[in-house]
N, C-alpha and C positions, 0 to 999 in steps of 0.2 A: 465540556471537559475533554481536554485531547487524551486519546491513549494510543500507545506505541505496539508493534507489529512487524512481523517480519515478512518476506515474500520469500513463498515455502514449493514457487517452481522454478525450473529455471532461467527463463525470460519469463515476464510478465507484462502488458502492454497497460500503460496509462492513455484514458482517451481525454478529449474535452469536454464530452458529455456522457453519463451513463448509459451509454449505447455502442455498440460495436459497430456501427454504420457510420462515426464518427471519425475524426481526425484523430491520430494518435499522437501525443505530443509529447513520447517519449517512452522509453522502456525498462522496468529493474529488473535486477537482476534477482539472483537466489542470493539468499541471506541478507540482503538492504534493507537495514530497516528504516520503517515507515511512520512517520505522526499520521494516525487517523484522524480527520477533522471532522469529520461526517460520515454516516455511517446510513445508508438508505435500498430496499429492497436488493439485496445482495451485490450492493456495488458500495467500495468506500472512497471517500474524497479523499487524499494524503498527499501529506507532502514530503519530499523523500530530503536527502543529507544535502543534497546539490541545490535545494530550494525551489525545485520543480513542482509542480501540482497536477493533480487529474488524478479521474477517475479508473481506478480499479476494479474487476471482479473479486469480489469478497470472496471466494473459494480458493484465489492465490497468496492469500494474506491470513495466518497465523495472528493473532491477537498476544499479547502478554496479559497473564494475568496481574495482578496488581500487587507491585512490588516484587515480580520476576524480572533476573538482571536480562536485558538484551542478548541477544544471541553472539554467541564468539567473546563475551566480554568479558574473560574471564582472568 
């Protein structure tokens, strides 16, 4: 089941692997939110608005709880 998340620093780096020794293959920003696809030892897989992918540190990503609206969506 996907569920959705915001990036809760300013920049955050997406890698290709859950490793920070890795390529990064792209970066969000504060307040973009995120489909989590995968959710594994404090990194999450997502895919952001622009249909990018990689992996995250799960300490910059805010989760919604279930049936809280998005951030800014107001």
């Amino acid at each position: 089941m996907q569920v959705n998340g915001v990036v809760i620093d300013t920049v955050a780096n997406l890698y290709r692997r859950p490793d920070q020794a890795v390529d990064v293959v792209t970066q969000a920003m504060l307040g973009t939110t995120l489909s989590v696809l995968e959710d594994r030892s404090g990194w999450c897989y997502v895919r952001m608005p622009d249909e990018y992918q990689g992996w995250i540190e799960a300490a910059h990503v805010r989760l919604y709880a279930s049936g809280e609206a998005p951030y800014a969506s107001i």
